[in-house]
N, CA, C and O atoms as a GROMACS GRO file, in nm:
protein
  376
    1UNK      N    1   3.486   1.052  16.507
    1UNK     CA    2   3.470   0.970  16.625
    1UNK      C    3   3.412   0.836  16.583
    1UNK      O    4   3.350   0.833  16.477
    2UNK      N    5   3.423   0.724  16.653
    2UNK     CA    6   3.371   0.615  16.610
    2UNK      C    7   3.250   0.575  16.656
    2UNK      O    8   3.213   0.626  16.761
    3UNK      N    9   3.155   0.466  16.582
    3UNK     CA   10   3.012   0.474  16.681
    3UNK      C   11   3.013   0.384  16.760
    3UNK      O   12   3.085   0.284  16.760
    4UNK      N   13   2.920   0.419  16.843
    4UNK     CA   14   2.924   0.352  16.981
    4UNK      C   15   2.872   0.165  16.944
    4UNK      O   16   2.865   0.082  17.034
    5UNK      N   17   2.835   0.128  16.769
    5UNK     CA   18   2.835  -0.004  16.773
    5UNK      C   19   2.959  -0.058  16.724
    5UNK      O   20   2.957  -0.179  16.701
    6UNK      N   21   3.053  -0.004  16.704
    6UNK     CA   22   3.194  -0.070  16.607
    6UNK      C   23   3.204  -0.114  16.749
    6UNK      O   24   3.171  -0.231  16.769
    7UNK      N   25   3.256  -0.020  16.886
    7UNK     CA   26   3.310   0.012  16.927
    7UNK      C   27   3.272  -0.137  17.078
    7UNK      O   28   3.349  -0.176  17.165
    8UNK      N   29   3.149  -0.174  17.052
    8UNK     CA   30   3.033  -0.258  17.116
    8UNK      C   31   3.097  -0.413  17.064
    8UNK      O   32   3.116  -0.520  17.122
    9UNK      N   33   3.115  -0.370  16.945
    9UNK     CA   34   3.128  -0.516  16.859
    9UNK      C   35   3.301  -0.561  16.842
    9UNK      O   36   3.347  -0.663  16.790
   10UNK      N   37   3.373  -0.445  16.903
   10UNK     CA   38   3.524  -0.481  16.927
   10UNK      C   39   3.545  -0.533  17.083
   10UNK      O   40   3.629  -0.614  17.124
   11UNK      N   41   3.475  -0.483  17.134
   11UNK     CA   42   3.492  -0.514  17.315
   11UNK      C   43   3.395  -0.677  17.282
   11UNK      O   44   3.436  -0.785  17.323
   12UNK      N   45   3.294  -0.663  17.222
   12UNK     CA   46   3.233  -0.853  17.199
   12UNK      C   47   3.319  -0.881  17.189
   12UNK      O   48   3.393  -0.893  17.286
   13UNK      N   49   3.355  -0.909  17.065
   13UNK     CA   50   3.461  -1.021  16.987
   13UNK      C   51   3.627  -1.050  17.095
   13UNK      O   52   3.672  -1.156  17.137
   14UNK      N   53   3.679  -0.917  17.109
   14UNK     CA   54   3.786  -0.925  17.232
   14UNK      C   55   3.768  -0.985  17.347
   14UNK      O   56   3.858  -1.061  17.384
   15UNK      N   57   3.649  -0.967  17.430
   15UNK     CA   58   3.631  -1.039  17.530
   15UNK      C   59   3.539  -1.183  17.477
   15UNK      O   60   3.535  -1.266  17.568
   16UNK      N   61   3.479  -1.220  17.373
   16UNK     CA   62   3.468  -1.395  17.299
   16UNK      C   63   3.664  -1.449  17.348
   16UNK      O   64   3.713  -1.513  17.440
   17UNK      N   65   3.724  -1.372  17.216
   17UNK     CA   66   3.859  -1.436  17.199
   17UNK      C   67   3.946  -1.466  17.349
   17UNK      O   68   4.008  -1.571  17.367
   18UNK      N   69   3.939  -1.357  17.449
   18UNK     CA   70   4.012  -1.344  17.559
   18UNK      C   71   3.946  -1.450  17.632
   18UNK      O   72   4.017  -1.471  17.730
   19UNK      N   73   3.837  -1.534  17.635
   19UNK     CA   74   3.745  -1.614  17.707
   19UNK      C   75   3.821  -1.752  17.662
   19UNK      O   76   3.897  -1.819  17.731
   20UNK      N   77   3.781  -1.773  17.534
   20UNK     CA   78   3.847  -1.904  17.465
   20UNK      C   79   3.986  -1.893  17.499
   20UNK      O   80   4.010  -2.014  17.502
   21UNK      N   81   4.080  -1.847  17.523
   21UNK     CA   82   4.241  -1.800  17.518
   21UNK      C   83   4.213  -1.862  17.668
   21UNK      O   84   4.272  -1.969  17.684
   22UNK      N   85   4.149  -1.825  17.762
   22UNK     CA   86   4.212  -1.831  17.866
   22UNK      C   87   4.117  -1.991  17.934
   22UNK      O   88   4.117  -2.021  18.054
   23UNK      N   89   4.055  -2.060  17.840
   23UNK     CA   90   3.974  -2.219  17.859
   23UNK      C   91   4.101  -2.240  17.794
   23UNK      O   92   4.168  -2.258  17.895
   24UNK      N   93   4.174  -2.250  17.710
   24UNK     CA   94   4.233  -2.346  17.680
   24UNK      C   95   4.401  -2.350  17.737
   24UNK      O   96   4.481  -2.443  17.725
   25UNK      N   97   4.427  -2.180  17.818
   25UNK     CA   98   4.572  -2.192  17.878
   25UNK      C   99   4.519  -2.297  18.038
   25UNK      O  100   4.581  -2.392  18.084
   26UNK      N  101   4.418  -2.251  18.077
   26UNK     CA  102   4.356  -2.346  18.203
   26UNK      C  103   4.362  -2.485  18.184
   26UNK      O  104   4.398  -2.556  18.278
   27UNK      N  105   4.324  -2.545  18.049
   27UNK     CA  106   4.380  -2.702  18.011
   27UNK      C  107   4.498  -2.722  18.035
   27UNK      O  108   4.545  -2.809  18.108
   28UNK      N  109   4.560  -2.632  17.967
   28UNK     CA  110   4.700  -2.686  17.960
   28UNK      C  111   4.828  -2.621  18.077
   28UNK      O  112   4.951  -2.617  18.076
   29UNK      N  113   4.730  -2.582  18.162
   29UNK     CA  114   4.755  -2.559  18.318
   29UNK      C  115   4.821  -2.686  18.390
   29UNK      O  116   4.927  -2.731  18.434
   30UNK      N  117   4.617  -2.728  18.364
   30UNK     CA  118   4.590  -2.866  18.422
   30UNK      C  119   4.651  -3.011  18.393
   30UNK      O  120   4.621  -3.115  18.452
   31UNK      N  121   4.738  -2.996  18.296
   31UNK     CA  122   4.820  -3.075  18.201
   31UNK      C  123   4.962  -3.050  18.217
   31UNK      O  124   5.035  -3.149  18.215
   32UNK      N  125   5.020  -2.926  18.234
   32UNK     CA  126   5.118  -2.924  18.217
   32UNK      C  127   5.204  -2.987  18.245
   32UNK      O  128   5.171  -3.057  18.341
   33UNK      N  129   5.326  -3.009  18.207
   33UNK     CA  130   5.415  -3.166  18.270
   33UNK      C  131   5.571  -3.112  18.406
   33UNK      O  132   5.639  -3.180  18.482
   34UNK      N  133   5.568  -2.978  18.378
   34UNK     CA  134   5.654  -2.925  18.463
   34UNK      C  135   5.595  -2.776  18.543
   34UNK      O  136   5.523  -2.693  18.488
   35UNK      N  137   5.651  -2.769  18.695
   35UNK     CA  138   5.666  -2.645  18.732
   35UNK      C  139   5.660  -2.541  18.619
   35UNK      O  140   5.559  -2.475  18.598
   36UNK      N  141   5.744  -2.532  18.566
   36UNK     CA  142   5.766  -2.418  18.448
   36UNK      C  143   5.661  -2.388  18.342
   36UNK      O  144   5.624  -2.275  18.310
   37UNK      N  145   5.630  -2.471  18.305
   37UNK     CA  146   5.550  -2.468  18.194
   37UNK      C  147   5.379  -2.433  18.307
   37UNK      O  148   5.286  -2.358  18.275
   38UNK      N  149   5.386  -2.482  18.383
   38UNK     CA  150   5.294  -2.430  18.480
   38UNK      C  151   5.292  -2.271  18.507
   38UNK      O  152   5.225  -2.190  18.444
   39UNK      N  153   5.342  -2.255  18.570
   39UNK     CA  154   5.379  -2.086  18.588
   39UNK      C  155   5.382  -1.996  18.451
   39UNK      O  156   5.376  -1.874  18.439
   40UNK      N  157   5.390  -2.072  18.376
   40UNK     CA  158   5.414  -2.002  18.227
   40UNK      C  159   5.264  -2.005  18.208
   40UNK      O  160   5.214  -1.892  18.199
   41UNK      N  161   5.180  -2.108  18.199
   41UNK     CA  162   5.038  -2.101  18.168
   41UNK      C  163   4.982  -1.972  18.237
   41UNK      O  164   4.928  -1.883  18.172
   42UNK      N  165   5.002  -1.967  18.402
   42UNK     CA  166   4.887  -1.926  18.479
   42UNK      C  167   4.997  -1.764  18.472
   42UNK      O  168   4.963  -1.666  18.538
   43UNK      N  169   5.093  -1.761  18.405
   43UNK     CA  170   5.140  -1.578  18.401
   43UNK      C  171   5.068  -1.555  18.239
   43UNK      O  172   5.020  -1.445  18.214
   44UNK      N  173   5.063  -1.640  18.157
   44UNK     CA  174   4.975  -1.593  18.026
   44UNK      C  175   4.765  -1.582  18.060
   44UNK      O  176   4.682  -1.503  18.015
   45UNK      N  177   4.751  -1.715  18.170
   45UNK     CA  178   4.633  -1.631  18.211
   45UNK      C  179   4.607  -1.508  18.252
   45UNK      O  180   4.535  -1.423  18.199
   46UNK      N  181   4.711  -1.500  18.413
   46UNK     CA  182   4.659  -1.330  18.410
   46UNK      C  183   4.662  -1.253  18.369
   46UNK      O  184   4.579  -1.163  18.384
   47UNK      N  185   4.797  -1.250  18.269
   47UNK     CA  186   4.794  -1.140  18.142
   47UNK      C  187   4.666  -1.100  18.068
   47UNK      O  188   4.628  -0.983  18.060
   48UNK      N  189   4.603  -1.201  18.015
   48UNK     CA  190   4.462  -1.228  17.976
   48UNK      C  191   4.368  -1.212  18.061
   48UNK      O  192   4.271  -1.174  17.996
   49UNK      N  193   4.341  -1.218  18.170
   49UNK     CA  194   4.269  -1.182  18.268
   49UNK      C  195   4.252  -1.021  18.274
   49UNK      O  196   4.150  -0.953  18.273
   50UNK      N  197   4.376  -0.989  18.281
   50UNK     CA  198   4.375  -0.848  18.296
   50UNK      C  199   4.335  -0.758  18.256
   50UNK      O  200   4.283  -0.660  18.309
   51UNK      N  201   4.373  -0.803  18.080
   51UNK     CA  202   4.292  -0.744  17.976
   51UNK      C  203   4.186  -0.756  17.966
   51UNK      O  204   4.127  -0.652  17.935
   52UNK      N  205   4.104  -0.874  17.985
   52UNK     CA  206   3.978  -0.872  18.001
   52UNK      C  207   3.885  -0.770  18.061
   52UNK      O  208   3.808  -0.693  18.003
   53UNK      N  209   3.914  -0.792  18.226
   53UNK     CA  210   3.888  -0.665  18.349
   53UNK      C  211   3.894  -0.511  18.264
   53UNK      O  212   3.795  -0.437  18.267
   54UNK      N  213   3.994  -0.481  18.206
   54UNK     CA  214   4.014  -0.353  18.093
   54UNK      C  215   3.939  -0.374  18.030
   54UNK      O  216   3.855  -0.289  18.055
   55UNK      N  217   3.897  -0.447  17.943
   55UNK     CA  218   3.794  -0.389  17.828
   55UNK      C  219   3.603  -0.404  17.935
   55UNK      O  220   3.506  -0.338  17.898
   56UNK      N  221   3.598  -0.481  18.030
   56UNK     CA  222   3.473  -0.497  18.064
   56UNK      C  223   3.482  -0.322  18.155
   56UNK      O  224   3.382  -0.262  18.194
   57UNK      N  225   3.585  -0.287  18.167
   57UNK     CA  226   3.590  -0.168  18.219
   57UNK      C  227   3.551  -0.041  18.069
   57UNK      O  228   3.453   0.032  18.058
   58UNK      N  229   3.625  -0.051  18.011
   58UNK     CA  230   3.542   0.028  17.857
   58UNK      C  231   3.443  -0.018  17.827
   58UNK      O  232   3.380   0.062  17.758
   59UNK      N  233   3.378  -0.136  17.846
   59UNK     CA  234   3.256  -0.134  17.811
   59UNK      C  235   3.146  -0.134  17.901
   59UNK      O  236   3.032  -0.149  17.858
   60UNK      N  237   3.167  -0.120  18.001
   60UNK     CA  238   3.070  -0.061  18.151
   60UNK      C  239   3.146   0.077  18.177
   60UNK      O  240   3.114   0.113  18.290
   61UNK      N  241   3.208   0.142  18.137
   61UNK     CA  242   3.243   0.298  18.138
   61UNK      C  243   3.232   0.291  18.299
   61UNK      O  244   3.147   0.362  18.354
   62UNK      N  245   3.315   0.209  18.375
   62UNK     CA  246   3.286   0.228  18.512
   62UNK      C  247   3.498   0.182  18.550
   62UNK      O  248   3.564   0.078  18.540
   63UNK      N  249   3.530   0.313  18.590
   63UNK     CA  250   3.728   0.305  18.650
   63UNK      C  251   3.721   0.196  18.776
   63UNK      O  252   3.827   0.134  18.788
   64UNK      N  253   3.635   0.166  18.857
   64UNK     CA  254   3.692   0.095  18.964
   64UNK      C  255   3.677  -0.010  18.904
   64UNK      O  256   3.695  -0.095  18.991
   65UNK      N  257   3.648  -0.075  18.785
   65UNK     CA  258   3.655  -0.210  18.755
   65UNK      C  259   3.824  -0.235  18.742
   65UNK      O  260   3.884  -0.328  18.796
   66UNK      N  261   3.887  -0.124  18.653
   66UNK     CA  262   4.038  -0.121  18.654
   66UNK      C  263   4.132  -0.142  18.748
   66UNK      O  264   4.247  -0.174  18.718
   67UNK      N  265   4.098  -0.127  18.848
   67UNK     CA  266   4.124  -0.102  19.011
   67UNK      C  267   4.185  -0.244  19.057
   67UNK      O  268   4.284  -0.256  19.130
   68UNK      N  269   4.096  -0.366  18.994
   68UNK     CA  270   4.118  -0.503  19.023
   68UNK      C  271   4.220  -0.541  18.963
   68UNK      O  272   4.256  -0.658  18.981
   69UNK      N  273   4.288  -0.465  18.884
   69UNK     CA  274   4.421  -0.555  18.733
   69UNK      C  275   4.553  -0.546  18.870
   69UNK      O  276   4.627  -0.642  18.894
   70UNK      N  277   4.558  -0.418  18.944
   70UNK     CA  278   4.647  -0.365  19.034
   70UNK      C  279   4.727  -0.523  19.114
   70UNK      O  280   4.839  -0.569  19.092
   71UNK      N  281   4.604  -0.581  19.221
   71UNK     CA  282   4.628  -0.714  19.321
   71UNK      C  283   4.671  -0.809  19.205
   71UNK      O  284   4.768  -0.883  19.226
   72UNK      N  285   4.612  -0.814  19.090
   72UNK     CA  286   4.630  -0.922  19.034
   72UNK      C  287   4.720  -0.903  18.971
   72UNK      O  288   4.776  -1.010  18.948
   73UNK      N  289   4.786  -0.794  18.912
   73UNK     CA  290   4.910  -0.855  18.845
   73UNK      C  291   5.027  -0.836  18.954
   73UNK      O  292   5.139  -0.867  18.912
   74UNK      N  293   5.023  -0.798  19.065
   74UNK     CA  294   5.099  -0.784  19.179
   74UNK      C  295   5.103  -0.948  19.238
   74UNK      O  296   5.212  -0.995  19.271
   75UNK      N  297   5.004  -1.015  19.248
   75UNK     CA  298   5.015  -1.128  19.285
   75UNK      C  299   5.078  -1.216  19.154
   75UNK      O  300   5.148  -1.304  19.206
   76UNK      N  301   5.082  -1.227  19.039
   76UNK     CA  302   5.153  -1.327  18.946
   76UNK      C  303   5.311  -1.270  18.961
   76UNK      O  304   5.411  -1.341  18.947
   77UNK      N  305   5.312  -1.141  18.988
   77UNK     CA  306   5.481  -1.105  19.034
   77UNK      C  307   5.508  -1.193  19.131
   77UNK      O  308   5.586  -1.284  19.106
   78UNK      N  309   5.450  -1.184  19.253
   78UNK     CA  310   5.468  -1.280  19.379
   78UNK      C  311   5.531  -1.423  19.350
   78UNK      O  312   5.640  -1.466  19.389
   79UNK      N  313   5.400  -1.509  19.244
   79UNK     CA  314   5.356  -1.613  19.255
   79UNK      C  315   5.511  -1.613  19.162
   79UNK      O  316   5.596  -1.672  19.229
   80UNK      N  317   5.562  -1.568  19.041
   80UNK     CA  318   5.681  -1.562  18.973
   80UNK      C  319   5.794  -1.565  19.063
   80UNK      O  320   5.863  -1.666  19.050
   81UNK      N  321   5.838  -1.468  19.166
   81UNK     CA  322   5.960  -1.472  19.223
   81UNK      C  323   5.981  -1.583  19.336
   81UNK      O  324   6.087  -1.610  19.393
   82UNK      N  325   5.811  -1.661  19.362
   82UNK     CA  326   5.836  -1.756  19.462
   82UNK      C  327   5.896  -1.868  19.381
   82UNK      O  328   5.992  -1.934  19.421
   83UNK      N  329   5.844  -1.884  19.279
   83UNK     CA  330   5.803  -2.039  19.189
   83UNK      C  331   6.021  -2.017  19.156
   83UNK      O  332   6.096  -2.114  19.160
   84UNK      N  333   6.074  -1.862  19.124
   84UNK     CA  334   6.223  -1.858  19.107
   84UNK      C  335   6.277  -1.928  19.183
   84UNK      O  336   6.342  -2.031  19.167
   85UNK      N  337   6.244  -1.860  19.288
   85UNK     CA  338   6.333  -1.911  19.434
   85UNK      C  339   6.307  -2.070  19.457
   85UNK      O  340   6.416  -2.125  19.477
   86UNK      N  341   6.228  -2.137  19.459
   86UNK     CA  342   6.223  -2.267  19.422
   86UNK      C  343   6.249  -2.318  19.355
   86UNK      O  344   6.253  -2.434  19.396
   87UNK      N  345   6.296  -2.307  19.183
   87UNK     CA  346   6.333  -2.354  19.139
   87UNK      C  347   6.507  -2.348  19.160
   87UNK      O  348   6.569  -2.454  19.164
   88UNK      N  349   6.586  -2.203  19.174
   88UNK     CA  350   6.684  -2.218  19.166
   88UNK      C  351   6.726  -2.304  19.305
   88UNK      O  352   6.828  -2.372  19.299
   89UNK      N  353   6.656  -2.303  19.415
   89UNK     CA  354   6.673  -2.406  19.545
   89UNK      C  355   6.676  -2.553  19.491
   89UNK      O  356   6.743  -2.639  19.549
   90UNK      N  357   6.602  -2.580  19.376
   90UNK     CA  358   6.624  -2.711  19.336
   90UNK      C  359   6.715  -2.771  19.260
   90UNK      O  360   6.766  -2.883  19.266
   91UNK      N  361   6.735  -2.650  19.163
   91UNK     CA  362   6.894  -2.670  19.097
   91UNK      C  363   6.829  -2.626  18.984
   91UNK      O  364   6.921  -2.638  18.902
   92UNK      N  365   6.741  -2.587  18.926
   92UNK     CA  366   6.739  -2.553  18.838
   92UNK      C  367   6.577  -2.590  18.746
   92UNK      O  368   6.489  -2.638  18.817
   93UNK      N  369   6.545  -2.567  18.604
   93UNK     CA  370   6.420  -2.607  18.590
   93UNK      C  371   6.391  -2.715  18.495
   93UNK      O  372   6.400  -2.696  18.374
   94UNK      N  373   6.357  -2.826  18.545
   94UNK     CA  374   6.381  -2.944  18.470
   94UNK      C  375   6.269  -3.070  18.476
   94UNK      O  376   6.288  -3.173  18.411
   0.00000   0.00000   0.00000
């Protein structure tokens, strides 16, 4: 079994890296130069988001933290098939 500090010091470092990952997709959110590349940022945030919520859930040994990934990746589906439908209404993504 592994000890409970490897295990302390993999959920640190994962949620450090997942922190920085998701300051610098938020820049380039805020930057981005198209629709697309927009939606592309904020579906690689919640991806990252998500994971996050998961490991603060292994490392507070508490399931309803997991509970929250559910709305949220249900809503970047949303926010994806709207941002489609607008684009193909516009002609395309450009």
């Amino acid at each position: 079994m592994v000890s409970g500090n490897i295990v302390e010091y993999i959920l640190t470092a994962g949620s450090t890296l997942y922190t920085i990952a998701m300051i610098i997709y938020s820049y380039r959110a805020l930057k981005g130069p198209t629709v697309s590349d927009t939606v592309l940022v904020i579906d690689a945030l919640t991806v990252d988001l998500a994971v996050l919520f998961l490991l603060l859930t292994l490392y507070y040994r508490c399931q309803y933290l997991a509970i929250a990934v559910i709305p949220l990746t249900a809503w970047v589906f949303i926010l994806d098939v709207i941002v489609a439908k607008y684009l193909v209404r516009r002609g395309g993504a450009k």
